[in-house]
VEXGU-543794 format. One record per residue (C-alpha): x, y, z. Coordinates in steps of 0.5 Angstrom, whole numbers, plus 500, padded with zeros to 3 digits. Example, Ala and Ser with C-alpha at 12.3 -4.5 7.8 and 13.67 -1.06 7.14 Angstrom:
! VEXGU-543794
xx->525, yy->491, zz->516;
xx->527, yy->498, zz->514;
! end
This chain:
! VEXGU-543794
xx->823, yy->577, zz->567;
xx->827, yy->575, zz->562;
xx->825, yy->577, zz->554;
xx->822, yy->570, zz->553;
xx->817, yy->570, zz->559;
xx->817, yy->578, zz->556;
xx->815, yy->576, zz->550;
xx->809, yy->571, zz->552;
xx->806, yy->575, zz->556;
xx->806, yy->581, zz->551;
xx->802, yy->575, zz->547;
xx->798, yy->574, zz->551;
xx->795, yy->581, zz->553;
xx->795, yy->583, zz->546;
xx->791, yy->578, zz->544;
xx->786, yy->579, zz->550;
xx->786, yy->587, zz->549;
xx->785, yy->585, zz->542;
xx->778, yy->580, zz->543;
xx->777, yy->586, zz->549;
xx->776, yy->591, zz->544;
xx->773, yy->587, zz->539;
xx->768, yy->585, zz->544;
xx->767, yy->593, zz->546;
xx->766, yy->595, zz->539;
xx->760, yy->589, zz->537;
xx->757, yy->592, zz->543;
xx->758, yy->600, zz->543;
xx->759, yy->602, zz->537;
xx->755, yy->597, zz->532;
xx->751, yy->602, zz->530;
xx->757, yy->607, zz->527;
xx->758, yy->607, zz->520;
xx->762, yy->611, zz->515;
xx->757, yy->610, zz->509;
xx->762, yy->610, zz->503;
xx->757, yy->609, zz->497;
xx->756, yy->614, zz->492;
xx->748, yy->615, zz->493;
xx->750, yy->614, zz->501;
xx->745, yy->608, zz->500;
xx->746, yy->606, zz->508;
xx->745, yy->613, zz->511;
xx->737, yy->615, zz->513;
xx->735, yy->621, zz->508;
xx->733, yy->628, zz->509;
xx->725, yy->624, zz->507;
xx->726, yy->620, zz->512;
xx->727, yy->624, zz->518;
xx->722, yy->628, zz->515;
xx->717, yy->623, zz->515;
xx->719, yy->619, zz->522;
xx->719, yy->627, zz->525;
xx->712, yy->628, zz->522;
xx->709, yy->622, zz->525;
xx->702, yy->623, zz->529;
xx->700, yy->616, zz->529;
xx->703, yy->612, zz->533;
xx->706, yy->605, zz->529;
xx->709, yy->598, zz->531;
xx->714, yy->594, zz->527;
xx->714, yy->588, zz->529;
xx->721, yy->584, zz->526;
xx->721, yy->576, zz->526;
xx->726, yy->573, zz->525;
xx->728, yy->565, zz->527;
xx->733, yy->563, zz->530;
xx->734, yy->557, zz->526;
xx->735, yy->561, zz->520;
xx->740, yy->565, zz->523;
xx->744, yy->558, zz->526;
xx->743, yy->555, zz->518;
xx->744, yy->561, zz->514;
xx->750, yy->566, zz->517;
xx->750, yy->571, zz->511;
xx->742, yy->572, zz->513;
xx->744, yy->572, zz->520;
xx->748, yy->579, zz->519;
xx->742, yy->582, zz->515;
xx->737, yy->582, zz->520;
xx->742, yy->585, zz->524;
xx->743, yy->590, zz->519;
xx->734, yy->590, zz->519;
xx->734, yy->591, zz->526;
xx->739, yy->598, zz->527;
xx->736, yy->600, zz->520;
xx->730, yy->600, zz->524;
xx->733, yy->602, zz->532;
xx->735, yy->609, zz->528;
xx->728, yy->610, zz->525;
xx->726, yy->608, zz->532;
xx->730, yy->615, zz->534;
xx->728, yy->619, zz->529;
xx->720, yy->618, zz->530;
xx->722, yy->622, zz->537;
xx->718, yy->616, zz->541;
xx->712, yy->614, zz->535;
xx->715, yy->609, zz->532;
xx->717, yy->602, zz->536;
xx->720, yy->596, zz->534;
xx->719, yy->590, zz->537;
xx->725, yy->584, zz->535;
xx->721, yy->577, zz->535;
xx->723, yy->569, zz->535;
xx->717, yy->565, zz->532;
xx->718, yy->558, zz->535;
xx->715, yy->553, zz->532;
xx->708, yy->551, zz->534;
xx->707, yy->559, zz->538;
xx->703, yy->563, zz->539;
xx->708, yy->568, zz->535;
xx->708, yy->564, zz->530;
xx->701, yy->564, zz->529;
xx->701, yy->571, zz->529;
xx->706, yy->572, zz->524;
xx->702, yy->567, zz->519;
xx->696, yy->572, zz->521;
xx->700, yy->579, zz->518;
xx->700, yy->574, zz->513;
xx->709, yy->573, zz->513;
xx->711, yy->567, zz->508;
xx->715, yy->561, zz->511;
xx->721, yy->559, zz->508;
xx->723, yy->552, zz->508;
xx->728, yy->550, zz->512;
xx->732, yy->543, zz->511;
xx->728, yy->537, zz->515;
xx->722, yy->541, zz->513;
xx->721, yy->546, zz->518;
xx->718, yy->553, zz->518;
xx->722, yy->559, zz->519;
xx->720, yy->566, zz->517;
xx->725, yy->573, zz->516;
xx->719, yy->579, zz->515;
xx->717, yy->585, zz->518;
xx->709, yy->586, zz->520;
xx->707, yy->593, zz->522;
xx->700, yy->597, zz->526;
xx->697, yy->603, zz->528;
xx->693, yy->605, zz->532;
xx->687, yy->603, zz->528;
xx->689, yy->597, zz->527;
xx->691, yy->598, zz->520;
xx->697, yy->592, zz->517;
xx->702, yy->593, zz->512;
xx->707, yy->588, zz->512;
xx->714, yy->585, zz->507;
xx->712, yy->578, zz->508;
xx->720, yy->576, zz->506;
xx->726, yy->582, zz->508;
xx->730, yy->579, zz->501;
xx->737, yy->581, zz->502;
xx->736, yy->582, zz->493;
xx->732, yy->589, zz->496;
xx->737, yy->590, zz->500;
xx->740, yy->597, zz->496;
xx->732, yy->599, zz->497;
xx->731, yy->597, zz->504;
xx->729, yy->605, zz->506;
xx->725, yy->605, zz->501;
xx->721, yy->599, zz->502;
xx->721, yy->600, zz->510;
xx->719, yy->608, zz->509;
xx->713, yy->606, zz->504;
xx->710, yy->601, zz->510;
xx->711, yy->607, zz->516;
xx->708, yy->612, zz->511;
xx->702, yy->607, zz->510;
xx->700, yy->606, zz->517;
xx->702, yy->614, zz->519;
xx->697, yy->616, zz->513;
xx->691, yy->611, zz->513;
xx->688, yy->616, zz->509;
xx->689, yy->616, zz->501;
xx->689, yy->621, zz->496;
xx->684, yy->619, zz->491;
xx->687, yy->617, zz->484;
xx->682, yy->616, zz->478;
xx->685, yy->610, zz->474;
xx->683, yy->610, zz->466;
xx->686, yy->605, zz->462;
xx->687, yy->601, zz->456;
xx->691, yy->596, zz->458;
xx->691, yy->591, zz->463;
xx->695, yy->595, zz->468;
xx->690, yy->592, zz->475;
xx->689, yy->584, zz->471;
xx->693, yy->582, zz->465;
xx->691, yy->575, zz->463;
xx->697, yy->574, zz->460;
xx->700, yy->573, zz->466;
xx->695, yy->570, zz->471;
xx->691, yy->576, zz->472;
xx->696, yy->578, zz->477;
xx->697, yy->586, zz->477;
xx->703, yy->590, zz->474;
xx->708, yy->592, zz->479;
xx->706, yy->600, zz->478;
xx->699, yy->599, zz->479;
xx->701, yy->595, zz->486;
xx->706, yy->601, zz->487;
xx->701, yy->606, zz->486;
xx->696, yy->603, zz->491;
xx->701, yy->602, zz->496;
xx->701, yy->611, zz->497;
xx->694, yy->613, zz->493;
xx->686, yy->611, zz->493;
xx->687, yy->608, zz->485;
xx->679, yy->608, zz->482;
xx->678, yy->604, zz->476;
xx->673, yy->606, zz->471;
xx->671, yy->605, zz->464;
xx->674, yy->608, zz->458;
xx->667, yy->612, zz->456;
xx->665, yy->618, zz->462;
xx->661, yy->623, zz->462;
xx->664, yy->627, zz->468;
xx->671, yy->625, zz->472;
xx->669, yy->623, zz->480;
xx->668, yy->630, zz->483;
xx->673, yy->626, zz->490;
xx->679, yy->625, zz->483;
xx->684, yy->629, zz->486;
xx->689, yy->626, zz->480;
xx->686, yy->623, zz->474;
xx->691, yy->618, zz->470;
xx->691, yy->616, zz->463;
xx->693, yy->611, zz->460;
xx->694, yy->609, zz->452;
xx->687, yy->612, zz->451;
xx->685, yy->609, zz->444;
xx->678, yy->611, zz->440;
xx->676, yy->616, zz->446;
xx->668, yy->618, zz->445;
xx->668, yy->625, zz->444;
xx->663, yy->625, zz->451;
xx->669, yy->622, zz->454;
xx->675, yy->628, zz->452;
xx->670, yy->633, zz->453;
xx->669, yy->630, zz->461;
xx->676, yy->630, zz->461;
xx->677, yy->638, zz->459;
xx->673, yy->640, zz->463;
xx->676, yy->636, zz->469;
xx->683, yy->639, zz->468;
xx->681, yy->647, zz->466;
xx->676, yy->646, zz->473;
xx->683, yy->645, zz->477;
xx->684, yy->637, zz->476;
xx->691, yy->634, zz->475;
xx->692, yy->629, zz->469;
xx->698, yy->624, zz->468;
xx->697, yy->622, zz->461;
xx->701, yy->617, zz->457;
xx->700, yy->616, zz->450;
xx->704, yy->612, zz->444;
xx->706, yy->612, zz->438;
xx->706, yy->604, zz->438;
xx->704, yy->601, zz->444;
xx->709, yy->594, zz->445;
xx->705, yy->593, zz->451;
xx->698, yy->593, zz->446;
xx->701, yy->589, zz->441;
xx->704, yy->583, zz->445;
xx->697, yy->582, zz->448;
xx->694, yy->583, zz->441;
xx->690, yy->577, zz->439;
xx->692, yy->577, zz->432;
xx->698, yy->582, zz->430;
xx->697, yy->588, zz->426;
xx->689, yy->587, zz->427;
xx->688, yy->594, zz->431;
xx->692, yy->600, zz->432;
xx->698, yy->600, zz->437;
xx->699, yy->608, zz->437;
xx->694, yy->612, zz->441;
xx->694, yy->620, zz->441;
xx->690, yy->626, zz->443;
xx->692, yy->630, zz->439;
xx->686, yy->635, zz->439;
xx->687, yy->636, zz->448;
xx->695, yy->637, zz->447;
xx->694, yy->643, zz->441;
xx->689, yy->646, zz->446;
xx->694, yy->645, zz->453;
xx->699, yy->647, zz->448;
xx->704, yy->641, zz->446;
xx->704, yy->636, zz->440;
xx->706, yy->629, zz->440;
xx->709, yy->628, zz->433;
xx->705, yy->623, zz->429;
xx->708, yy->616, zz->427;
xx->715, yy->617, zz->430;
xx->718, yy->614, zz->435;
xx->725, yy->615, zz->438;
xx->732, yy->612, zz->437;
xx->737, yy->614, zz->441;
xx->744, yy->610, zz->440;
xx->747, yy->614, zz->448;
xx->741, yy->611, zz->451;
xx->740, yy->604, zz->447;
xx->739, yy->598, zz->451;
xx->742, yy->592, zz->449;
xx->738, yy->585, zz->446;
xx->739, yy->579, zz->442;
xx->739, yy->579, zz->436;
xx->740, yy->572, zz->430;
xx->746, yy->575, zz->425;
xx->747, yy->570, zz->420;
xx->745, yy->564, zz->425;
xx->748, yy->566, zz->431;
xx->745, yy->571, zz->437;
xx->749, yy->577, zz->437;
xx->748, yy->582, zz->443;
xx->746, yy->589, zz->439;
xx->744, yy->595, zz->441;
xx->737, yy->596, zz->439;
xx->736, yy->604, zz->439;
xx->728, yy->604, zz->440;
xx->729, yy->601, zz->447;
xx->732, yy->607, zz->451;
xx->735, yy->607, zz->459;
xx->735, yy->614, zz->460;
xx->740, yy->617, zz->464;
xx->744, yy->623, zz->467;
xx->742, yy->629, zz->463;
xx->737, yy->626, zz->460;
xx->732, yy->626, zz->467;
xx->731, yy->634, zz->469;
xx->735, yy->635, zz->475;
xx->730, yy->642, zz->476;
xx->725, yy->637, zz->477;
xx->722, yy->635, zz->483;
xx->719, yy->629, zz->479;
xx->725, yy->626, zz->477;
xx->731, yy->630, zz->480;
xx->732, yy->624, zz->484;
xx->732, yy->619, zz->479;
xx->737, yy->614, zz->477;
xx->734, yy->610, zz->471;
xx->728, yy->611, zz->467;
xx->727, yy->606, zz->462;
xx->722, yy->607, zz->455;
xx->720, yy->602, zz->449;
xx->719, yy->605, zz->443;
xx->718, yy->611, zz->445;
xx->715, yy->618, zz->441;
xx->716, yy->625, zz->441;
xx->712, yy->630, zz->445;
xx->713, yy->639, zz->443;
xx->711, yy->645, zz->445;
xx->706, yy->647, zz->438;
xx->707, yy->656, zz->436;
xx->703, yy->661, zz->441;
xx->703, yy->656, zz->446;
xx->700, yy->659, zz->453;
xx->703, yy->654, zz->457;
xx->709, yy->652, zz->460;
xx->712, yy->646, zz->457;
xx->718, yy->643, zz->462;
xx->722, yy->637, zz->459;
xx->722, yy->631, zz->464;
xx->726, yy->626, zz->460;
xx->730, yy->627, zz->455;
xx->734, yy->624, zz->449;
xx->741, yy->626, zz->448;
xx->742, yy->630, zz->441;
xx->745, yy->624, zz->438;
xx->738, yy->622, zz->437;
xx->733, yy->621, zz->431;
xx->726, yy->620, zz->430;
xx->725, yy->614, zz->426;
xx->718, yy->612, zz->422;
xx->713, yy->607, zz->427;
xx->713, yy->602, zz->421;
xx->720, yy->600, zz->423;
xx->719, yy->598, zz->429;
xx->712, yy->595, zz->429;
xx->712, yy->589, zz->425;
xx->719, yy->586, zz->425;
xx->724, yy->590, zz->428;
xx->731, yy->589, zz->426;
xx->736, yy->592, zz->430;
xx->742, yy->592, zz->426;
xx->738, yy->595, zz->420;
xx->736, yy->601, zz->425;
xx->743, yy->602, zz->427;
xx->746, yy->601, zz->419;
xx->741, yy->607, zz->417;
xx->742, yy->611, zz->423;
xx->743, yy->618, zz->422;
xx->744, yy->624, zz->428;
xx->738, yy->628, zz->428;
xx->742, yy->634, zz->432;
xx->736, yy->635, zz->437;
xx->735, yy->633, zz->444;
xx->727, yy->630, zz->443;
xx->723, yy->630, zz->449;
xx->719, yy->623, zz->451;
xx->716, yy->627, zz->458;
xx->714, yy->633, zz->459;
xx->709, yy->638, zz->465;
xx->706, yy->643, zz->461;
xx->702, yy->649, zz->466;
xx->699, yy->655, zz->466;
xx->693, yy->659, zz->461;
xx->689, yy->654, zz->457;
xx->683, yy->654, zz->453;
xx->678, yy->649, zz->452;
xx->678, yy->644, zz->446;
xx->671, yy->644, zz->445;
xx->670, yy->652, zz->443;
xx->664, yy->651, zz->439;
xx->658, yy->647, zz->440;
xx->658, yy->641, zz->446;
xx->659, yy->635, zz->443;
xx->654, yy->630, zz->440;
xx->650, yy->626, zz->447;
xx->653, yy->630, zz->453;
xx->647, yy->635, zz->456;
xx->650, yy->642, zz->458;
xx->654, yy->642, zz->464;
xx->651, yy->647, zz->469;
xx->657, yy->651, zz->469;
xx->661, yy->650, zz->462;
xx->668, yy->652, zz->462;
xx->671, yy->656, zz->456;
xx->678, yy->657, zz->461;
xx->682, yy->655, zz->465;
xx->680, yy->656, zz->473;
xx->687, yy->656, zz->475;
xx->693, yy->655, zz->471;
xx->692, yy->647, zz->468;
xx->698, yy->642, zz->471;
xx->698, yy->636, zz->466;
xx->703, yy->631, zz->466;
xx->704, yy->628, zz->459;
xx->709, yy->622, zz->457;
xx->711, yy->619, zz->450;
xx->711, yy->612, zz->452;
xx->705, yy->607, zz->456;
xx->711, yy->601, zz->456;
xx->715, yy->604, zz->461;
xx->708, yy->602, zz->465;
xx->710, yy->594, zz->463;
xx->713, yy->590, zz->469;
xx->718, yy->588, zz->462;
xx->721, yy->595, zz->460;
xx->723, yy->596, zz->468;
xx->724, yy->589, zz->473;
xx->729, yy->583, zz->473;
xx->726, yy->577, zz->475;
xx->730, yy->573, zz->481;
xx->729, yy->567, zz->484;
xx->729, yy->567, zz->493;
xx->728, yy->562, zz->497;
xx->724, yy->559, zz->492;
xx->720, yy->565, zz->491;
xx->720, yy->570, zz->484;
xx->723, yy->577, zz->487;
xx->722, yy->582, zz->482;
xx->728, yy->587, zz->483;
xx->728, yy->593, zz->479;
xx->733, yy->596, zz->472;
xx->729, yy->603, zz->473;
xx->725, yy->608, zz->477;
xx->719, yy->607, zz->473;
xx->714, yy->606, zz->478;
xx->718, yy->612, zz->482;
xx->717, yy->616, zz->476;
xx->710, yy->615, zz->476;
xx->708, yy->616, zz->483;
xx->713, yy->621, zz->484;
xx->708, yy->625, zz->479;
xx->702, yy->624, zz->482;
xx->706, yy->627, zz->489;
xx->708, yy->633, zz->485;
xx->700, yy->634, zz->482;
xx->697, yy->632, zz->489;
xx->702, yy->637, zz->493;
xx->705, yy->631, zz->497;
xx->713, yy->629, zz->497;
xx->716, yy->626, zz->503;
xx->717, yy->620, zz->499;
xx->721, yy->623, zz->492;
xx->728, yy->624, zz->495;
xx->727, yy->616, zz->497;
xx->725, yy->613, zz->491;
xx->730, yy->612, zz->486;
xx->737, yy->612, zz->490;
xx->739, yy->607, zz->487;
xx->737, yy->601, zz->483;
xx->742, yy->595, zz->481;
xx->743, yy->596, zz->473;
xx->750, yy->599, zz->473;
xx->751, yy->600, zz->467;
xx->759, yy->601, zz->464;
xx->759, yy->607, zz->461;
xx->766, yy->605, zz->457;
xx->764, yy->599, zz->456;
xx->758, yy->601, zz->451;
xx->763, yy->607, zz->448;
xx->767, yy->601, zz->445;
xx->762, yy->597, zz->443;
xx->758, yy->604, zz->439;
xx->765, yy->605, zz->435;
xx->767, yy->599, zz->433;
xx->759, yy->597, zz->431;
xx->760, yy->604, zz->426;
xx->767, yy->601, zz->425;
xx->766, yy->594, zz->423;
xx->758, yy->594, zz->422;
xx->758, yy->596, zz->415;
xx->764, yy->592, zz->413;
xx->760, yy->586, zz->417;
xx->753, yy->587, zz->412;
xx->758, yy->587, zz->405;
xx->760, yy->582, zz->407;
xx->754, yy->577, zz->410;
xx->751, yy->580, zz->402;
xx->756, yy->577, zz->399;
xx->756, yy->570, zz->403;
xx->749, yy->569, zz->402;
xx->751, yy->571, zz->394;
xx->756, yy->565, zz->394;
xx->752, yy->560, zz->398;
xx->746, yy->562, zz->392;
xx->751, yy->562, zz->386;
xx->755, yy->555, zz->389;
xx->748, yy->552, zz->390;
xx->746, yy->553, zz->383;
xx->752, yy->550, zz->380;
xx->751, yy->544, zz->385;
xx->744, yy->543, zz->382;
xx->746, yy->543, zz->375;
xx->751, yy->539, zz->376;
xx->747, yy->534, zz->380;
xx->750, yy->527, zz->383;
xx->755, yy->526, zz->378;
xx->761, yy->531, zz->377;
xx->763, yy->528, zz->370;
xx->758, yy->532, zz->367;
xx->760, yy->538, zz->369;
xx->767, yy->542, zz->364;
xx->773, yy->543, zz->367;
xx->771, yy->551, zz->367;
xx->765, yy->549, zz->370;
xx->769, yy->544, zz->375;
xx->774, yy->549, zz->376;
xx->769, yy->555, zz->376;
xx->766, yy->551, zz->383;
xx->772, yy->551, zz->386;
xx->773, yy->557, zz->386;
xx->766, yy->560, zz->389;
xx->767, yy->554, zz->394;
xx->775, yy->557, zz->396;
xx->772, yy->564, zz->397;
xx->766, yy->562, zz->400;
xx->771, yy->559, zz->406;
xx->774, yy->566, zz->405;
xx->769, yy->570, zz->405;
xx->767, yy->566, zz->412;
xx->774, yy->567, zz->415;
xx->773, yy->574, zz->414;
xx->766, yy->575, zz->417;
xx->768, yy->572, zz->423;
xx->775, yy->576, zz->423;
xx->770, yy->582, zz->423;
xx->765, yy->580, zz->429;
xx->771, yy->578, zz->433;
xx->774, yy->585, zz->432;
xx->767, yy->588, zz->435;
xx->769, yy->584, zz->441;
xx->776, yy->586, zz->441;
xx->777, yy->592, zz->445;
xx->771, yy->589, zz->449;
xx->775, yy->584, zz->453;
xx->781, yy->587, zz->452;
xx->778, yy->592, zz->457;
xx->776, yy->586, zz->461;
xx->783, yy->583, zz->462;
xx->786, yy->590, zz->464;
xx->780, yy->591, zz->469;
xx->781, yy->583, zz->472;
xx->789, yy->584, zz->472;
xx->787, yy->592, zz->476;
xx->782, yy->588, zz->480;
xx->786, yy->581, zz->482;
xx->793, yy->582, zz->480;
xx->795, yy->590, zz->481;
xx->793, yy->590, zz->487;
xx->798, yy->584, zz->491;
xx->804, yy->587, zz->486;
xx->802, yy->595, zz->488;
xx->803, yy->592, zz->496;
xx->809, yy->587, zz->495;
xx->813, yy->593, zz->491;
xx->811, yy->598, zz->497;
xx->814, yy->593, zz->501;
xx->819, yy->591, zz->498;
xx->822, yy->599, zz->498;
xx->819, yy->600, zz->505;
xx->824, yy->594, zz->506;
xx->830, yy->597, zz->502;
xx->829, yy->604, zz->506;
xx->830, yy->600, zz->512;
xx->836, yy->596, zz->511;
xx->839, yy->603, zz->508;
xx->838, yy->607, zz->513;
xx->841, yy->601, zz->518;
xx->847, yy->601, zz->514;
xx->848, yy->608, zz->514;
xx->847, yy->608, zz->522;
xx->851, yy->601, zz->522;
xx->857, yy->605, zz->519;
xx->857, yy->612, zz->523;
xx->857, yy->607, zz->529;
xx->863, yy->603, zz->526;
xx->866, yy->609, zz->523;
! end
């Protein structure tokens, strides 16, 4: 043969050994993967094999996915094939007790019908037709728990929401958690009565009673009672409380010094207290929140939009912390695998002197932190003016803490007015007590911890925070039960830059200042030019050569002025977005530049090595 017919036929069989092994590898090796992400966000968890290994009840999952959806849209076409080996590998590790079953609703079928049965949402597709992309699970008891729409947004907690749905079938029995609230946790008026996010998590996993805020005994079935933003409690009501805790229960308790969540659902502002406290409970278990402080922490601020001088600015605003890192205990279960919580106003909770109890800090400020008076964020918050009078407080300020061991009761003398004698009065504790008590109630509001998107027409509410998981792991860890703590929190989508927010945190102490004196001396020239323009009036004459040129000379500084201050708020961005350029030339130009000079020395080194061997030949 000669070298054309070689070559051809060379073509030829690499092109078929290539589609050969592209067609093996889809069918053999699609479910290997090498997961290179930092959290290994698509490998199984050590809490999900637990979970899968630990199943006694038989449960089938049931994946509908139409094949008009996949022909319409591809990208979703290649999630539900990532949803269903998610789902074969969960499958293999509940060792038989979990099955999967990959259903087409046609439309018009009984398949479809059954998926609008477990209560699956319709999506629309062009020409009206129905499709539908969820996953509906049951076991042997005929329980249901469905995802009425796998949404590719919540692909980063795809093992989470799958886990919930299996763990809720494969334990039907609740733990029963006693709810008391003075907040709109279960029905919030201001939004169409609809639940908050953490109320629904919580009743994914536990048995959640509401009762009312005045009590004379907790429900004996309570194996933890939460407290929500208790304001004005009766005295019968803390004695209730005391005495369930010193008998062995478990407490989840949040407190604050201002309540943002209270405040935005007030009537009339300023009308009733924002702040709640316990004070005489937390000196009996040992601990204290400090009174009208609230935490502000330039490490952990989050930023907002705030007007300065017309314009909307993005700030830090210090009060409004995402606590990350060193800030949540890595020694405790309830947030070692935790990534983000964030906190609105927040207070600060401490370990009073010849304390009995353990206190263990759960989230923590950096040292950086102060403790600024309530007053300033109640009313009419002013982020530049925290940021302009902050001053380092040196200490780390905890806002979460689980406090344990001896207690004495908080009522040691006389029962309290209309509570009859109990039939056995408690004045210890049983058992070592186990509380958990947190400085904040908005790190409960969907507001402080979910970013709403828009899918398929749908509002998806994709969480910036582990506060559910928070939450839910602490009543876990108070219960005994934590097969789902490792997965909550692997990660969520706020990836903050780290760098980015050290920038802006210099140059803010760099320029601020300077942006202040001169935003006072504009508004000074704006009051003094207004002023000679009205004596003045319409006609110019009237007014002397000094006076005229005395005019002209507070119009000419304050164009200056003008000139200056927008000099001095590009500055705060300057470094920002020469950041950003290096970041764009790294990620678009630097690579394509690094491979052409690799190429172009590779090719060099050859046509040396070539010539070398070209002249040893002829030589």
């Amino acid at each position: 043969m000669d070298r054309r017919t070689l070559s051809i036929t060379g073509i030829v069989l690499a092109i078929v050994l290539f589609v050969a092994l592209n067609t093996w590898g889809a069918l053999t090796l699609r479910p290997i993967r090498a997961d290179l992400t930092e959290n290994r966000q698509f490998t199984l968890s050590d809490g999900t094999r637990r979970l899968l290994a630990e199943m006694e009840e038989p449960v089938t999952l049931r994946l509908y996915v139409s094949r008009s959806l996949r022909e319409a849209n591809p990208f979703l076409a290649t999630y539900a094939d990532r949803v269903k080996d998610t789902l074969d590998a969960y499958a293999t590790a509940s060792r038989g007790r979990l099955t999967v079953e990959l259903i087409d609703p046609q439309p018009f079928s009984v398949e479809e019908d059954r998926a609008v049965g477990f209560g699956l949402q319709a999506i629309a597709l062009e020409g009206g037709q129905a499709a539908y992309f969820g996953l509906a699970g049951t076991n042997s008891t005929d329980d249901v728990s469905v995802l009425p729409v796998l949404s590719p947004e919540r692909e980063r907690f795809l093992e989470y929401d799958l886990s919930r749905l299996v763990y809720e079938l494969a334990h039907p029995e609740k733990p029963v958690v006693t709810l008391i609230a003075n907040l709109p946790l279960a029905g919030d008026p201001a939004n169409q009565y609809r639940p908050w996010q953490v109320y629904e998590e919580l009743r994914q996993f536990f048995d959640v009673r509401l009762t009312g805020g005045e009590i004379s005994e907790v429900d004996p079935e309570t194996e933890v009672l939460v407290l929500v933003h208790p304001q004005d409690l009766p005295e019968r009501t803390l004695f209730a409380i005391d005495q369930f805790v010193l008998g062995g229960g478990r407490l989840v308790l949040f407190v604050d010094p201002h309540s943002e969540a209270a405040a935005i659902r007030q009537v009339r502002a300023g009308v009733t207290p924002t702040g709640s406290n316990l004070p005489k409970l937390l000196q009996a278990w040992g601990m204290e929140m400090v009174a009208d402080r609230v935490v502000a922490d330039p490490q952990a601020a989050r930023q907002v939009q705030f007007p300065v001088e017309g314009r909307n600015q993005i700030v830090e605003y210090l009060p409004w912390l995402s606590v990350t890192g060193d800030g949540l205990s890595r020694e405790s279960p309830i947030t070692a695998e935790l990534r983000t919580v964030n906190l609105a106003t927040a207070g600060w909770l401490r370990p009073v002197d010849n304390a009995t109890t353990s206190f263990v800090p759960l989230i923590t400020s950096s040292a950086d932190a102060e403790a600024i008076d309530v007053d300033r964020v109640r009313f009419v918050p002013d982020p530049i003016g925290l940021i302009r009078d902050y001053q380092r407080g040196g200490v780390p300020m905890v806002m979460a803490a689980r406090v344990s061991g001896p207690a004495r009761t908080a009522f040691p003398d006389a029962l309290p007015e209309d509570v009859e004698a109990p039939a056995e009065r408690l004045m210890e504790a049983k058992v070592p007590i186990d509380i958990v008590v947190v400085a904040d109630t908005d790190l409960l509001d969907d507001r402080t911890w979910l970013m709403p998107q828009n899918m398929f027409g749908q509002e998806v509410n994709v969480p910036v925070g582990d506060n559910a998981d928070f939450v839910a792991n602490a009543l876990d860890h108070l219960i005994g039960s934590s097969v789902l703590s490792d997965l909550r929190g692997r990660d969520v989508t706020f990836r903050p830059f780290t760098r980015v927010a050290e920038i802006r945190r210099a140059a803010e102490a760099q320029y601020r200042a300077k942006e202040q004196e001169l935003s006072r001396k504009l508004a000074e020239l704006q009051r003094k030019l207004g002023a000679m323009e009205v004596e003045g009036g319409e006609d110019a004459a009237l007014l002397t050569a000094e006076q005229r040129a005395e005019l002209d000379q507070a119009r000419v500084e304050l164009l200056a002025t003008r000139r200056e201050l927008r000099d001095v708020q590009h500055a705060l961005r300057q470094d920002i977005e020469s950041l950003r350029d290096r970041l764009r030339f790294a990620n678009i130009a630097a690579v394509p530049i690094l491979v052409g000079l690799v190429a172009i020395i590779l090719a060099l080194a050859r046509r040396v090595r070539f010539r070398r061997r070209f002249d040893a030949a002829t030589g």
